[in-house]
ROLUMLUM-639488 format. One record per residue: z, x, y of N, C-alpha, C in turn; residue in three letters. Coordinates in steps of 0.2 Angstrom, whole numbers, plus 5000, padded with zeros to 4 digits. Layout:
BEGIN
ZXYZXYZXYALA ...
REM end
This chain:
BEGIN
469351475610470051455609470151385606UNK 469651325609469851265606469451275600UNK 468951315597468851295591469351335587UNK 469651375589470251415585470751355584UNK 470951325588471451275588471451205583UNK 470751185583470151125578470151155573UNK 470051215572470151245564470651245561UNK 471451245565471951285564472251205561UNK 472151145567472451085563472151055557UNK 471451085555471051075550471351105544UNK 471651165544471651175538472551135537UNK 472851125542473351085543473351025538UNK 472850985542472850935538472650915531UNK 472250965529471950985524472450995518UNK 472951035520473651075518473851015516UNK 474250965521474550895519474150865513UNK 473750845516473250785514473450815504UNK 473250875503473350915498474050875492UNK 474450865498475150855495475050785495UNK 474750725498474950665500474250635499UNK 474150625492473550585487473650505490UNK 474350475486474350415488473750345488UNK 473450355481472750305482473250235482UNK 473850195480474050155481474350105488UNK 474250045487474750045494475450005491UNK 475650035484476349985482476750055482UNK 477250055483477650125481477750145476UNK 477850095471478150095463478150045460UNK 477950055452477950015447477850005441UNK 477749965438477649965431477149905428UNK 476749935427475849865425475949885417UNK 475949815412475949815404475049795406UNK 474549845402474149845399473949795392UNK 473149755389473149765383472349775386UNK 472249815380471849825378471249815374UNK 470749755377470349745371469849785370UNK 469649755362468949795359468249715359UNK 467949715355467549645352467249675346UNK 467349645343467149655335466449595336UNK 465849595332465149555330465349505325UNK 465149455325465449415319464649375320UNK 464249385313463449355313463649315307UNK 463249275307463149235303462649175304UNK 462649125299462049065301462448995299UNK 462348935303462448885304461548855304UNK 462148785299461348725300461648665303UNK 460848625308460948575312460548545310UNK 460648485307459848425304459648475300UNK 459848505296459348525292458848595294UNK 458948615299458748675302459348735302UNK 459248805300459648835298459348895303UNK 459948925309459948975313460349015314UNK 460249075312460649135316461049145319UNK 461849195320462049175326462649215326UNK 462649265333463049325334463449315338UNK 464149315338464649325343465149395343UNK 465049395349466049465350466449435351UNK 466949445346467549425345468149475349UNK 468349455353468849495355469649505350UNK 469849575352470649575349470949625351UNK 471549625353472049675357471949745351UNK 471749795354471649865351472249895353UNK 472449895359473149955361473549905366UNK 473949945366474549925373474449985378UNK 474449975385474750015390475149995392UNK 475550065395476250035400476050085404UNK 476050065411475650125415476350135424UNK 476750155423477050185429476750235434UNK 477050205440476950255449477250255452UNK 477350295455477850315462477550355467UNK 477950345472477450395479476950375479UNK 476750295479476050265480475650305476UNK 475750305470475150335465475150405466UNK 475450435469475350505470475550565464UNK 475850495459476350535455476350475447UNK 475950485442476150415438476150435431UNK 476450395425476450435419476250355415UNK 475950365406475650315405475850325398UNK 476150265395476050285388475550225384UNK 475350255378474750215373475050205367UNK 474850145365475250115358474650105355UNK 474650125349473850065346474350005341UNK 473849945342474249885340473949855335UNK 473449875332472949835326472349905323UNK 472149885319471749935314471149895317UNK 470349955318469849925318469549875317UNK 469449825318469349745319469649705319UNK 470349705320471049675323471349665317UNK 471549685313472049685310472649715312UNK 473249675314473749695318474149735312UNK 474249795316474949845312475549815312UNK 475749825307476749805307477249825312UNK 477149865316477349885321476749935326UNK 476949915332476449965336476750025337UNK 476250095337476250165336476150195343UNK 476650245345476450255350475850335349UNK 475350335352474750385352474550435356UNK 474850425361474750465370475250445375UNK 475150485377475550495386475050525389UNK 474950515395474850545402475050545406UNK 475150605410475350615418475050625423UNK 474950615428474350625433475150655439UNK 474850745440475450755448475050795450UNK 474950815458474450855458473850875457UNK 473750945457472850915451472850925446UNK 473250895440473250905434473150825432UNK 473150835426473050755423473350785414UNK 473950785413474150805407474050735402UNK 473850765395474050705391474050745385UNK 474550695380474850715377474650665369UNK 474450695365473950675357474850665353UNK 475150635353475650625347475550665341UNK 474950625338474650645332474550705330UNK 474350745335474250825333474750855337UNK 475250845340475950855343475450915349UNK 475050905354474450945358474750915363UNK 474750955369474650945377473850975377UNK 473650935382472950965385473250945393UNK 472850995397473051005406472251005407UNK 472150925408471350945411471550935422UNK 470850945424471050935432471050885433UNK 471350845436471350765441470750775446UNK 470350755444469850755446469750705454UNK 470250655453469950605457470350635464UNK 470850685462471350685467470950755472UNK 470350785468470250845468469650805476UNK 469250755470468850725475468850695483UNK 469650675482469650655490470050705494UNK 470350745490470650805494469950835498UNK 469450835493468750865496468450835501UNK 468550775500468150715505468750685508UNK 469250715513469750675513469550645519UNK 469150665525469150625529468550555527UNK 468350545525467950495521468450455517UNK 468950485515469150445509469650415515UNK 470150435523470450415525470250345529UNK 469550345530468950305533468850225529UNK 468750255523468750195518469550175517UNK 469950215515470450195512470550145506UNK 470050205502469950165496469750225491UNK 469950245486469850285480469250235477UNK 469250195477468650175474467850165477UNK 467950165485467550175488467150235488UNK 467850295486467450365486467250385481UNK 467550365475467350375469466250365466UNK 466550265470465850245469465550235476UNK 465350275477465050275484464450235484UNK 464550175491464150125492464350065489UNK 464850055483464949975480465549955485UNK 465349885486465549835490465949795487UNK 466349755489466849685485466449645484UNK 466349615479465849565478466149485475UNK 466849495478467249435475468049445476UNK 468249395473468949405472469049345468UNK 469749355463469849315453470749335457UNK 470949275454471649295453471949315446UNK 472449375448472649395443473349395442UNK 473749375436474349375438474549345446UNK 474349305450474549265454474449305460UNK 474249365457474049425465472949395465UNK 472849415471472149395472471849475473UNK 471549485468471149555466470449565467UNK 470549615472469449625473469249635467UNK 468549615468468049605461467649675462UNK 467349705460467049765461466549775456UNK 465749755456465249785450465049825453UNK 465249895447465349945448464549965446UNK 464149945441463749955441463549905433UNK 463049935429462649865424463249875421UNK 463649905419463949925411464549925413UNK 464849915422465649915423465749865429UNK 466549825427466849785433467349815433UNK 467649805440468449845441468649765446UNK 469349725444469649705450470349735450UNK 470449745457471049775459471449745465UNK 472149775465472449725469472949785473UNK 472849815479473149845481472949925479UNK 472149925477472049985476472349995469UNK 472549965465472749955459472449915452UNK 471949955447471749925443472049875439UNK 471949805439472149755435471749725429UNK 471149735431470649715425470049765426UNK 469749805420469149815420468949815414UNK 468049805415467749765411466949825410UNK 466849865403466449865402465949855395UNK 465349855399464749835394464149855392UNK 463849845384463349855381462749845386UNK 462349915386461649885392461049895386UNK 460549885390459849905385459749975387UNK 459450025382458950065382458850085390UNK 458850075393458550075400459150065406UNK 459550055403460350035408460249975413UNK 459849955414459849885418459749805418UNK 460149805412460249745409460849755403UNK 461349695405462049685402461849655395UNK 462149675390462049645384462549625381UNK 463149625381463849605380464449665381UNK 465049615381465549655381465949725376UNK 466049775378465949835374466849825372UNK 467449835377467949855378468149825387UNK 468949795386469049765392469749805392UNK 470149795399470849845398471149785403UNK 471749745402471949675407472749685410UNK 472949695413473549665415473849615413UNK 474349625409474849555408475349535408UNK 475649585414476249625415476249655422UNK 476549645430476749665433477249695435UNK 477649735438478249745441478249795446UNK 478449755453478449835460478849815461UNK 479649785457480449795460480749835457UNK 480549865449481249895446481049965448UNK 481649995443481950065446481750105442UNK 481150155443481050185436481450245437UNK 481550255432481850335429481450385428UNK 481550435434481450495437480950535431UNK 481550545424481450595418480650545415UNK 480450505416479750495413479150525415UNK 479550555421478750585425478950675425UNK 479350685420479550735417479850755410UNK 479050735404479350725399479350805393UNK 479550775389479950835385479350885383UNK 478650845378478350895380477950905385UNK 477950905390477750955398478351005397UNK 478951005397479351045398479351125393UNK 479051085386479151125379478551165380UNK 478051135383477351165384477451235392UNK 477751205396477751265400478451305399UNK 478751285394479351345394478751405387UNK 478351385383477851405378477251455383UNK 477051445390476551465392477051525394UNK 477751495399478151575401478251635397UNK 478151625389478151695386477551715384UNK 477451785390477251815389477151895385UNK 476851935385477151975380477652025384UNK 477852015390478152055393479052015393UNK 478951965395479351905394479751915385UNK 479351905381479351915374479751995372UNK 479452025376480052095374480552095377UNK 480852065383481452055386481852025381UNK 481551985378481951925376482351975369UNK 481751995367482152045362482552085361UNK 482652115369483052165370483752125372UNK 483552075374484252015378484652005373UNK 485251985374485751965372485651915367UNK 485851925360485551875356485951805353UNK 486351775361486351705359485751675360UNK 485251695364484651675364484051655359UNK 484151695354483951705347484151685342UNK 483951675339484251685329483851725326UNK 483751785322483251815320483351795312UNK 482551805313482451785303482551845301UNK 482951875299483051945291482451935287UNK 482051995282481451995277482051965271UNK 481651905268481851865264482451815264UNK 482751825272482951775274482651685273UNK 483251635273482751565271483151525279UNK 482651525282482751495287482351415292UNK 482751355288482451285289482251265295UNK 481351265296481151265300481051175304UNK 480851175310480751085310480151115317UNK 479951025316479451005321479651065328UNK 479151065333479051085341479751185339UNK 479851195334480251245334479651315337UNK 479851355342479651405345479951495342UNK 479451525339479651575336479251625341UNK 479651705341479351755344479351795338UNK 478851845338478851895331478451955335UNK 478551995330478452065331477852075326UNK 477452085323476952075317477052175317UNK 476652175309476452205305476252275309UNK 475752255313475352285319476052315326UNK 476552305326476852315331476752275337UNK 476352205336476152165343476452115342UNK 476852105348477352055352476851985351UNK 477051925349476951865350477351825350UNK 477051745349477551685350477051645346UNK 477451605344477051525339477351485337UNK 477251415340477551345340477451305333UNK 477751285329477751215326477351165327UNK 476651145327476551075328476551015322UNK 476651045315476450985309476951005306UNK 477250975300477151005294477050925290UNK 476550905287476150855285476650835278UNK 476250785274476650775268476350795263UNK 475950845265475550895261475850945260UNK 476350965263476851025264476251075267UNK 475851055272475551105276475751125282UNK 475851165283476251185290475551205296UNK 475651185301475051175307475451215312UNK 475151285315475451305320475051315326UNK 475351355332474851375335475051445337UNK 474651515340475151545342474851585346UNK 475051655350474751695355475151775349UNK 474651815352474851895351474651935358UNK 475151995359474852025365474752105364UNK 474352135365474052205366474752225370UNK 474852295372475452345375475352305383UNK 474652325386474452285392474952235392UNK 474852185389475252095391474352065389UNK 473752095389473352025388473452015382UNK 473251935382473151915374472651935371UNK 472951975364472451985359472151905354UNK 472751885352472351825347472751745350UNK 472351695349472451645354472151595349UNK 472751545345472151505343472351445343UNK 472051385345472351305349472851285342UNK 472651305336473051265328472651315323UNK 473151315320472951355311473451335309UNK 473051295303473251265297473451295291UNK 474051295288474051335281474551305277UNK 474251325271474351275266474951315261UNK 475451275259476051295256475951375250UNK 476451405253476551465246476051515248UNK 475951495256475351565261475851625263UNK 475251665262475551715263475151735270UNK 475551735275475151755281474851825286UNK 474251845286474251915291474151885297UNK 474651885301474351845308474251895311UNK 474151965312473752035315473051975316UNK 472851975312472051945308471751885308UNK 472251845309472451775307472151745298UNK 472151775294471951755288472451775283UNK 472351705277472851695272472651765265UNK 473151805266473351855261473251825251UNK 472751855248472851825240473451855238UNK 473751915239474151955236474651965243UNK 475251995239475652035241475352095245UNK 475452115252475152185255475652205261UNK 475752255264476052275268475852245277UNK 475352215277475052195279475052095281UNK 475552075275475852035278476352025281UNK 476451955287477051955291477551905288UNK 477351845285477751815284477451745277UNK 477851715273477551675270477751595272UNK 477551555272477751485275477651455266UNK 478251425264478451395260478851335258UNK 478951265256479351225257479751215250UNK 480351225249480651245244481451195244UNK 481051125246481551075246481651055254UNK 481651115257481651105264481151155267UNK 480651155274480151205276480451245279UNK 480151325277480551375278479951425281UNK 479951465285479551525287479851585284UNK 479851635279479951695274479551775278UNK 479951795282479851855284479651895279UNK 479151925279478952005274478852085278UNK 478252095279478452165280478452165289UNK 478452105293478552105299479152145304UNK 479352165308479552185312480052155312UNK 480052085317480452045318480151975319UNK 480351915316480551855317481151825321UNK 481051775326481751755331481651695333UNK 481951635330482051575331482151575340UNK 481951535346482051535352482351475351UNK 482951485354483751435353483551365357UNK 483251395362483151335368482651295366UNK 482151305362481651265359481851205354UNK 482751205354482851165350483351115353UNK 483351125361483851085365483651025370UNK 483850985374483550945378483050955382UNK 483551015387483351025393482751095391UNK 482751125387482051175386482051235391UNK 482551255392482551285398483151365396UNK 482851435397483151485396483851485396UNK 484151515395484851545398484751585403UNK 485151605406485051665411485651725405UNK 485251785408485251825401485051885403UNK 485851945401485652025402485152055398UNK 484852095400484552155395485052195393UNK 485052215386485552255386485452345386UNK 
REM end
């Protein structure tokens, strides 16, 4: 009976601890990032008359981070700027590049450039959830991480006084409060046990644990676009079609219907199989970059592809996923820019703009079948 009891609060614990990550001991805040790179500057210098070789890393701000927390880290989102081209030549303006969210065990991040979500695992959170009694013992993610390194100092940072941590030949971490402020990695030999210079540093320049962050950053738009895109599936997908059509707008064969960025279509293809396919590009090439899903009668997906690129005046079989030379019955639709980008119905079934893909909130309507 007592070992029924030890197991029963164990899985209890477990259960919490699950919910209640917490590597921080600040509740909330906002830390500004820069991020350096070091560019090689060689050259030769003479003294008396003797002329010697001579290499330095030059350092230069490569990006911006602005990194937010709350629930003691349990919960944080990040966004990245790049601030200079390849050996410091600073940009006219800084670009923004990514975002990440770290909730639970996901670690989303988000590519601007290719308009992509990826959901990889949070791995750190995976590991102390695993090792949670060890991790409660240390009380320190970075203890469990790197298991066995010790404080081997302490630098003040921004006026806070930060452990030092060599992590190993090629990494320093100092942190303040379980919070990275500085880390520092470097070039080693061949053989990893010797520092040969600086690779890449990432610094704090920028504190803040009094303001008041806003809730909606740790719930951005696309997270929202991307799981309202995962709920259609193909059964989801025929509802919608049968549903009351302020939910839609359907494209007519030959209809011209002005397409934009993150826009979310369902269609019915050539084949009679239900899918769905987002907008990620359309470049200044007038190439349109999508991505999309089809599904078999079952609901599994028959074709699944992360982006396909195609190039203006295509004629599309997305049955197949390959661009048509000619006119056939066999295709679904043509992608076309004709002053403005349009997606051109052919012999397809049905094409239906999803209304909501083009709202704030990204979220269905509640909606009869008819």
């Amino acid at each position: 009976m007592k070992r029924i009891i030890q197991l029963f609060l164990l899985v209890i614990t477990v259960s919490i601890f699950a919910q209640d990550f917490k590597p921080y001991k600040v509740k909330s805040g906002k830390i500004t990032y820069e991020k350096l790179k070091y560019s090689t500057h060689s050259g030769f210098s003479s003294v008396n008359g003797v002329t010697t070789s001579y290499s330095k890393q030059v350092p230069y701000v490569a990006e911006q981070v602005i990194y937010y927390w709350k629930e003691y880290g349990d919960i944080a989102f990040e966004e990245t700027y790049k601030i200079s081209k390849f050996g410091g030549e600073l940009l006219k303006e800084k670009v923004k590049t990514a975002e990440r969210l770290w909730v639970k065990e996901h670690r989303y991040y988000f590519d601007f450039q290719k308009n992509k979500m990826y959901d990889d695992p949070f791995h750190l959170r995976i590991e102390c959830r695993e090792n949670f009694q060890y991790y409660q013992i240390v009380g320190s993610w970075i203890k469990l991480q790197y298991m066995g390194v010790e404080v081997a100092g302490t630098k003040s940072i921004l006026g806070r006084e930060a452990l030092y941590y060599k992590i190993d030949n090629s990494t320093d971490l100092y942190t303040w409060n379980n919070l990275v402020l500085k880390s520092e990695n470097y070039y080693t030999n061949r053989e990893g046990n010797k520092r040969k210079g600086l690779e890449r540093a990432k610094i704090a320049i920028e504190i803040d644990t009094i303001l008041k962050i806003n809730d909606r950053l740790f719930n951005p738009n696309w997270l929202k676009r991307e799981k309202l895109y995962k709920s259609l599936n193909g059964n989801k997908i025929g509802e919608l079609i049968d549903a009351t059509p302020n939910l839609l707008i359907q494209v007519a064969e030959m209809d011209l219907l002005e397409i934009q960025k993150n826009d979310i279509f369902l269609f019915v293809t050539t084949s009679l199989r239900l899918g769905k396919l987002q907008v990620l590009n359309i470049d200044d090439k007038n190439r349109l970059t999508i991505k999309f899903e089809w599904y078999y009668s079952n609901n599994s997906i028959g074709r699944n592809r992360d982006s396909f690129r195609i190039k203006n005046n295509s004629l599309v079989n997305i049955d197949n996923v390959i661009i048509e030379n000619k006119p056939s019955e066999k295709v679904d639709f043509k992608w076309q820019n004709l002053g403005f980008p349009t997606i051109i119905p052919k012999n397809n079934i049905g094409v239906y703009l999803l209304k909501s893909s083009r709202t704030n909130t990204l979220k269905l309507k509640p909606y009869a079948r008819n």
